[in-house]
C-alpha distance (Angstrom), angle and dihedral (degrees) to the residues before:
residue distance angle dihedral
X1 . . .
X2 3.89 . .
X3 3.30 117.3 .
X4 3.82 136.3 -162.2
X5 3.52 141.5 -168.8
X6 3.74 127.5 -88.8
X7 3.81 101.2 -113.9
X8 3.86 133.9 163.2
X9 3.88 125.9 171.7
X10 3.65 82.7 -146.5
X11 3.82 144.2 10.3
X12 4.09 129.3 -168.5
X13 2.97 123.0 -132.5
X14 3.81 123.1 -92.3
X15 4.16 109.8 -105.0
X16 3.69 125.4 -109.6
X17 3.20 121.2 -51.8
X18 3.71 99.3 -147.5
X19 3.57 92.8 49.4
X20 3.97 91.1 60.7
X21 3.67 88.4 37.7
X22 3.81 85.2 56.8
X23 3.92 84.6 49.0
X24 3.19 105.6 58.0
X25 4.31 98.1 24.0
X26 4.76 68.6 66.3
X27 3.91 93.7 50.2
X28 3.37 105.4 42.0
X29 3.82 79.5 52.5
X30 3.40 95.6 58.4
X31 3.41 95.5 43.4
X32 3.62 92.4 66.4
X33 3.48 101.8 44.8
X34 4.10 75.1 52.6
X35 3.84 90.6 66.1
X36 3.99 95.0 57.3
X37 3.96 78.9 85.5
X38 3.90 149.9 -31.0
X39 4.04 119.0 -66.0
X40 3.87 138.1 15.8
X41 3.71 121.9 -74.0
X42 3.56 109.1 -85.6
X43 4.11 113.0 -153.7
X44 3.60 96.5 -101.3
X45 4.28 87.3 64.4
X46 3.99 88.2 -104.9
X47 3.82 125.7 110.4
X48 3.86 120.4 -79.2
X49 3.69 112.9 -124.3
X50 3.57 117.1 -121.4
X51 3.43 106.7 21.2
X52 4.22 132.3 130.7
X53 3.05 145.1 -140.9
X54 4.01 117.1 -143.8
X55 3.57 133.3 -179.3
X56 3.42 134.9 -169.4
X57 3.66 130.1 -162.9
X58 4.08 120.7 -137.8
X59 3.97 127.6 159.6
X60 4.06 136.3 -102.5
X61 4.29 113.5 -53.3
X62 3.70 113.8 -83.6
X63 3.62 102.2 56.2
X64 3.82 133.2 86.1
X65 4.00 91.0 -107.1
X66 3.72 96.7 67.6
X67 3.78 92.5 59.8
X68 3.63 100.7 37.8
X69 3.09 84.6 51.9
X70 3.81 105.4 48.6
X71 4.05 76.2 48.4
X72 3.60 95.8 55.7
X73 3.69 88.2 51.2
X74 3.57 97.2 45.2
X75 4.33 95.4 46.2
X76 3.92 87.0 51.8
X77 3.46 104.6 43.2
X78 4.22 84.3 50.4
X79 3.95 90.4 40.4
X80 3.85 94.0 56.1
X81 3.62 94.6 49.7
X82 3.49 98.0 -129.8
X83 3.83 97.4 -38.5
X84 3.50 84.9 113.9
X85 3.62 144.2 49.9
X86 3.75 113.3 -162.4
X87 3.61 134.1 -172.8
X88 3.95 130.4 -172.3
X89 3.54 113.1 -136.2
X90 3.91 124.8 -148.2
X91 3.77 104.2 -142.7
X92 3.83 128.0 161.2
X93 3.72 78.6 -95.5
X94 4.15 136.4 -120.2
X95 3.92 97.6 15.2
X96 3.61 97.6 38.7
X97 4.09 91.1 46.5
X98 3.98 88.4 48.7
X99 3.80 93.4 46.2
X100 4.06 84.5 47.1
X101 3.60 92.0 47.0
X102 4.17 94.8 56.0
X103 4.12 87.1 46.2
X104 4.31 90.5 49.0
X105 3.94 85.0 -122.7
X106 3.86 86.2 125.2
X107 3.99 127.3 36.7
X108 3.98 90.9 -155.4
X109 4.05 133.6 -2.5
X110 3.41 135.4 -168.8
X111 3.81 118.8 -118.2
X112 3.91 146.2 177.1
X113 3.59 104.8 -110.5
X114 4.06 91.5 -144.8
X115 4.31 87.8 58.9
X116 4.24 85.3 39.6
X117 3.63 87.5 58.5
X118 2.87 97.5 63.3
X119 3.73 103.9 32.1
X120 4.08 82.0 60.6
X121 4.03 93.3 55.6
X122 3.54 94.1 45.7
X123 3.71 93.3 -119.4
X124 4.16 141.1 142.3
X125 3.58 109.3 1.4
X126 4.13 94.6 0.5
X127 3.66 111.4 89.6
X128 3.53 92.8 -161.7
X129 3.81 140.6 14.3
X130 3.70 118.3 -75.5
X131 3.74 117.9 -128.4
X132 3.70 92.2 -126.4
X133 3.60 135.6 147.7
X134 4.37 134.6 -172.5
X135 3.16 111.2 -121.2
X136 4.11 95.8 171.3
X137 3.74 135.2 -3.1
X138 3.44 111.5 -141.5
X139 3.67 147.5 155.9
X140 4.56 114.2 16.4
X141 4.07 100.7 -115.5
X142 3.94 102.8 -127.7
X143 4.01 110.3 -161.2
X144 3.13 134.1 155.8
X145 3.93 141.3 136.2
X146 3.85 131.7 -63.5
X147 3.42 131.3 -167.1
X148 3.52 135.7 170.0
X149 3.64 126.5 -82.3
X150 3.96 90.7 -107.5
X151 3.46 99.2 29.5
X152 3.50 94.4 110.9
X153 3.78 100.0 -137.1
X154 4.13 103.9 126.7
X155 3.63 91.4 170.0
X156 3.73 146.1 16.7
X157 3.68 89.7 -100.8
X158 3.79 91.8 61.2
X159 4.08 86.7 62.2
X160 3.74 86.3 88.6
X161 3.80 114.7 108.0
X162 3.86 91.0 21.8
X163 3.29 139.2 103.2
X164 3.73 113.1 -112.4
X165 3.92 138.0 176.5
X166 3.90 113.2 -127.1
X167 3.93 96.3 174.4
X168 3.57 146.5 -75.1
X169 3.81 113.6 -30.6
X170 4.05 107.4 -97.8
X171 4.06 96.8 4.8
X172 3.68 97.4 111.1
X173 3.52 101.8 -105.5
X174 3.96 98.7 143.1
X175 3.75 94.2 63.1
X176 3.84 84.4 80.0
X177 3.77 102.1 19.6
X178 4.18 98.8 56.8
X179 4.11 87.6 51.8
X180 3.97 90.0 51.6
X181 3.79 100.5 47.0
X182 4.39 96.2 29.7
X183 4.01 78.7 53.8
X184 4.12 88.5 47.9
X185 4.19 87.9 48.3
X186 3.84 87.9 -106.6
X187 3.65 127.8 116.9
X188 4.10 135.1 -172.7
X189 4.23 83.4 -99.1
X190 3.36 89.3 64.1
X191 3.67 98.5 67.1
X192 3.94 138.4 13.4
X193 3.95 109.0 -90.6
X194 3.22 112.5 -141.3
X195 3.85 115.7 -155.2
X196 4.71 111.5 -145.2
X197 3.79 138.1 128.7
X198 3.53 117.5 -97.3
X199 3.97 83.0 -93.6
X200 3.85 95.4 43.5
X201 4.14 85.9 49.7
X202 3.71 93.3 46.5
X203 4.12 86.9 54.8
X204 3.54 93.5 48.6
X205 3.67 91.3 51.1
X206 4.12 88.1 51.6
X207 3.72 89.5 52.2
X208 3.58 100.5 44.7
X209 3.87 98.0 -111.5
X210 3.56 93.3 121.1
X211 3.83 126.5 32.2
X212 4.19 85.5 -164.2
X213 3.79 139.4 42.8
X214 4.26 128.4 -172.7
X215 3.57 93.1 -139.8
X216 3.84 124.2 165.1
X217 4.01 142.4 107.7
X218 3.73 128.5 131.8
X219 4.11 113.1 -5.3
X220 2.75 111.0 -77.0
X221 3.49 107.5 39.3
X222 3.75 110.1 -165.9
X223 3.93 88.6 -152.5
X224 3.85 87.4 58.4
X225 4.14 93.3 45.4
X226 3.74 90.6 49.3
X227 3.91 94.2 51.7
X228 3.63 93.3 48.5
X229 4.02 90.1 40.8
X230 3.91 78.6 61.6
X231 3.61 107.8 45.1
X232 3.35 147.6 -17.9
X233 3.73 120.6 -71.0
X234 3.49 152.4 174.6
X235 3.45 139.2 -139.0
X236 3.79 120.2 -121.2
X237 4.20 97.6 -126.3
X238 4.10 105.7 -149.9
X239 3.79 117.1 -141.7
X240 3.54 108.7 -82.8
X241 4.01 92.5 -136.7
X242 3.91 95.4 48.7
X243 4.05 87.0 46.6
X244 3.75 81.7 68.3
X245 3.60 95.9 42.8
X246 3.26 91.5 59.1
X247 3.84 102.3 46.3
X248 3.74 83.4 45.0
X249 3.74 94.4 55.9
X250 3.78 109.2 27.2
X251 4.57 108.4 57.8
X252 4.64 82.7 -152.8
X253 3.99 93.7 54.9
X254 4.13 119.4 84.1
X255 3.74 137.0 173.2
X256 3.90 107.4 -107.7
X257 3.90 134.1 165.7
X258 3.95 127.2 -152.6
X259 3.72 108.1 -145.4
X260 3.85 114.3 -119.6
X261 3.66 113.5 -101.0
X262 3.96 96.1 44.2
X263 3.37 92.6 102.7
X264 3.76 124.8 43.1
X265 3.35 121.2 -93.2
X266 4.30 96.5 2.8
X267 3.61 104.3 102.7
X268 4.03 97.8 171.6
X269 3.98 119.3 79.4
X270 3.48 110.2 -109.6
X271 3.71 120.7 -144.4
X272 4.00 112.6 -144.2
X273 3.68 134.4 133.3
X274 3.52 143.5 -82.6
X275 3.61 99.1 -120.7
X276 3.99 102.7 -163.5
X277 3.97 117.6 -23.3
X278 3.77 115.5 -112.6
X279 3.78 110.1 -116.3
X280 3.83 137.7 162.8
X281 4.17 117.9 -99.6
X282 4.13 135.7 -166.0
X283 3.35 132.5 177.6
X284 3.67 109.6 -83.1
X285 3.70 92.3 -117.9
X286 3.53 95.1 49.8
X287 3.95 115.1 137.6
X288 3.38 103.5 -82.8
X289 3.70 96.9 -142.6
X290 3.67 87.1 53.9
X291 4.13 92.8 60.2
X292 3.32 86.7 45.2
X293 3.73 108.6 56.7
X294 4.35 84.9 36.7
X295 3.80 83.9 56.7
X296 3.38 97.3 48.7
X297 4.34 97.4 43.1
X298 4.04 82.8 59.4
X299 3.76 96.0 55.7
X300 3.16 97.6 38.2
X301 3.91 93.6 49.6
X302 3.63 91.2 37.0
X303 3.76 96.9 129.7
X304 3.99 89.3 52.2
X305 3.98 83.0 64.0
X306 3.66 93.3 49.5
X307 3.64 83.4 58.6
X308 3.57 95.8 61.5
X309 3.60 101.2 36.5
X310 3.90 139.1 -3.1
X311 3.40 91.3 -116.1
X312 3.65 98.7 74.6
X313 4.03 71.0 72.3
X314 3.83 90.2 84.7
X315 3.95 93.9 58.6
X316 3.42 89.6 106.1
X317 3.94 135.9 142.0
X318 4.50 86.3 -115.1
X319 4.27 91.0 42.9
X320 3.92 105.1 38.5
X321 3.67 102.4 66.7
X322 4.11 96.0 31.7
X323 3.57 111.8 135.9
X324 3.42 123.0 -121.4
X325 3.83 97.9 -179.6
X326 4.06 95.7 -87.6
X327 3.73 117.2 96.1
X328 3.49 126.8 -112.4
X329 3.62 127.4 -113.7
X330 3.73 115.6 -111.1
X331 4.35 92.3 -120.2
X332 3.42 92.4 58.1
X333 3.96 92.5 40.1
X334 4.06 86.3 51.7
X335 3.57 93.4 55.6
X336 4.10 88.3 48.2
X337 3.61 93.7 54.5
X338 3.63 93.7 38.9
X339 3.88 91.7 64.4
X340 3.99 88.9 35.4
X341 4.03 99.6 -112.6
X342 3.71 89.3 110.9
X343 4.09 112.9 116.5
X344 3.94 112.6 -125.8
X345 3.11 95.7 -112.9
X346 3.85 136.1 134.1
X347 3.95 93.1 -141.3
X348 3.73 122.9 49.6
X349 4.08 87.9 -142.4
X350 3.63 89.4 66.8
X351 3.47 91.5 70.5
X352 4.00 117.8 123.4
X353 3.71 138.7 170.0
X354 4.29 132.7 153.1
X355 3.03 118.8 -103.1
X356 4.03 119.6 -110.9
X357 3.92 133.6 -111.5
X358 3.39 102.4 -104.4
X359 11.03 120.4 46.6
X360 6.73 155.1 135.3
C-alpha cells in the first residue's frame, strides 16, 4: 500500500470548546430523560411512535473525539429528521467505547484503530477478542510528545528520569505509546507515567508537573493549540529510521507531517506519525439496517461535518473504507458497494486507500 504524508497548506482552527461542551453537556441530557421510557414525546404527553434512541461513544474533552463526536451526533440526529435522537457520550475513550459496545450500553463508539486491533485479536491487555466491527475510517491520529521550550528534553530518549503524561488512565493509550518509546530504547520504567486528559496533561505541563505530554488526535488538536497558546514548546522529533520501523512493522502506524503554522508559535512542519486512524465502531451484531442508514446520513451530510471540524475532511471515497486491520461490518460495506467505493475484494480487511492532503 503507498502511503503519503498527512499534509495541509492550511488548517482552521478547531471551534469552541464550550460551545460543544454545551452540546453535548444538552444531549447527554436528553438522552437520559430518553431512558425514562421508549419514544419521543408526542404533543398529547404520550410517547411518539417510531422514534430512537442513539448513542455514540467519544473520549474525555480536549481531544478531537469529543467534537467529532458531538458532530456526528448532531449531523444524524438533523439528517434523520427526527427519526432519531442522538446523544454524544464522553467516555474515557477507545477502550471504554469497545467495552460499552460488547455490553449494548453504546449503539456506536469512536476508536483508535491501532488499540481496535488489537482489541479484535484478543491480544495485550484484551483477554479475549472483542466483538467489534469498522464501520468508517476516518481522520489519521497525530500524537506525539511536547515539552516545554526549556524543558530540556531534545529527544525521546531524554524522557528518562522525567515525569511524563502517556494518556488518560484506562483509555488505551499504551497500545501505541509502548511501540514508539520500546522502538526509541525507552520504556514506561524509565520514567514516572503520569496518567491526565489531554487538558489535565496540558495543565501539568503549565505548572511544571510534567516536563512531557502524549498529545495528538485529529489536526488540530485543541489540547495541543492551548499548550502552545500558553508557553513555548517543543515538539519531541522521533528518529527518522525507527519511524519507519514502526510503519514497517505495525499495519495501524503511518508516516504523517503537520504543516508549520498549525500550531501557534511552530512554524516548521513536523514529521511524526499517525499513531492509529480514528474510525467509527458497532457491535458486530448490530442491526444491519441500522449501520447502514448511520453510514449513509454521514456521507451524505459530509459537508455539515466539515463544518464542525476539519476532520469531516477525511470522509472521502480513498479514507472511508481504509483498513486498519479490523473488519468491516457488512451495513457499512453495503452502503460502500452500493455507491461503488467498495474494493473488490473478498475480505473487508483488505481494504486500502492513501490518505489525502489535507484525526482524540
Amino acid at each position: 500500500m503507498t502511503r503519503s504524508p498527512f499534509r495541509s497548506s492550511r488548517v482552521p482552527m478547531v471551534p469552541s470548546f464550550r460551545r460543544w461542551l454545551l452540546f453535548v453537556t444538552v444531549s447527554s441530557l436528553l438522552g437520559l430523560a430518553a431512558c425514562s421510557g421508549g419514544g419521543a414525546p408526542d404533543g398529547d404527553g404520550g410517547r411518539a411512535p417510531g422514534r430512537r434512541f442513539l448513542s455514540v461513544g467519544t473520549a474525555p474533552p480536549g481531544g478531537a473525539f469529543f467534537v467529532i463526536g458531538g458532530a456526528f451526533a448532531q449531523v444524524l440526529q438533523d439528517a434523520s429528521g427526527g427519526a432519531w435522537q442522538v446523544t454524544a457520550e464522553a467516555t474515557k475513550g477507545t477502550q471504554e467505547n469497545i467495552r460499552r459496545l460488547a455490553t449494548g450500553e453504546l449503539d456506536f463508539g469512536l476508536a483508535n484503530s491501532a488499540i481496535t486491533y488489537f482489541a479484535v485479536r484478543g491480544e495485550r491487555e484484551w483477554e479475549a477478542p472483542q466483538a467489534v466491527r469498522a464501520v468508517m475510517t476516518l481522520a489519521p491520529n497525530v500524537a506525539f510528545f511536547v515539552t516545554p521550550a526549556n524543558s530540556g528534553i531534545e529527544t525521546i530518549r531524554d524522557l528518562a528520569g522525567h515525569r511524563v503524561t502517556v494518556g488518560p488512565a484506562g483509555a488505551g493509550f499504551e497500545h501505541f505509546v509502548e511501540p514508539i518509546l520500546n522502538a526509541h530504547g525507552v520504556s514506561y520504567d524509565d520514567f514516572e507515567p503520569l496518567h491526565a486528559t489531554q487538558f489535565g496533561a496540558v495543565d501539568l505541563l503549565a505548572d511544571g508537573s510534567a516536563a512531557a505530554a502524549f498529545l495528538g488526535g485529529a489536526v488540530p488538536t485543541a489540547s495541543i493549540t492551548q499548550a502552545a497558546s500558553a508557553q513555548r514548546v517543543r515538539f519531541v522529533p522521533f528518529d527518522p529510521e525507527v519511524m519507519k520501523e514502526l510503519v514497517a512493522r505495525y499495519p495501524f502506524f503511518e508516516p504523517a507531517t503537520v504543516p508549520g503554522g498549525t500550531y501557534p508559535g511552530v512554524e516548521e512542519d513536523y514529521p511524526c506519525l499517525n499513531v492509529g486512524s480514528l474510525h467509527l465502531i458497532a457491535a458486530a451484531d448490530a442491526d444491519e439496517e441500522l449501520v447502514y442508514e448511520v453510514t449513509k446520513a454521514i456521507w451524505e451530510n459530509r459537508e455539515a461535518v466539515i463544518e464542525k471540524h476539519p476532520a469531516g475532511r477525511t470522509i472521502r471515497p480513498e479514507i472511508v473504507v481504509k483498513d486498519t486491520g479490523t473488519e468491516f461490518h457488512p451495513g457499512a460495506v453495503r452502503f460502500y458497494r452500493e455507491i461503488g467505493i467498495w474494493p473488490d475484494t473478498t475480505s473487508a480487511t483488505e481494504a486500502s486507500a492513501t490518505e489525502p492532503s489535507a484525526t482524540e
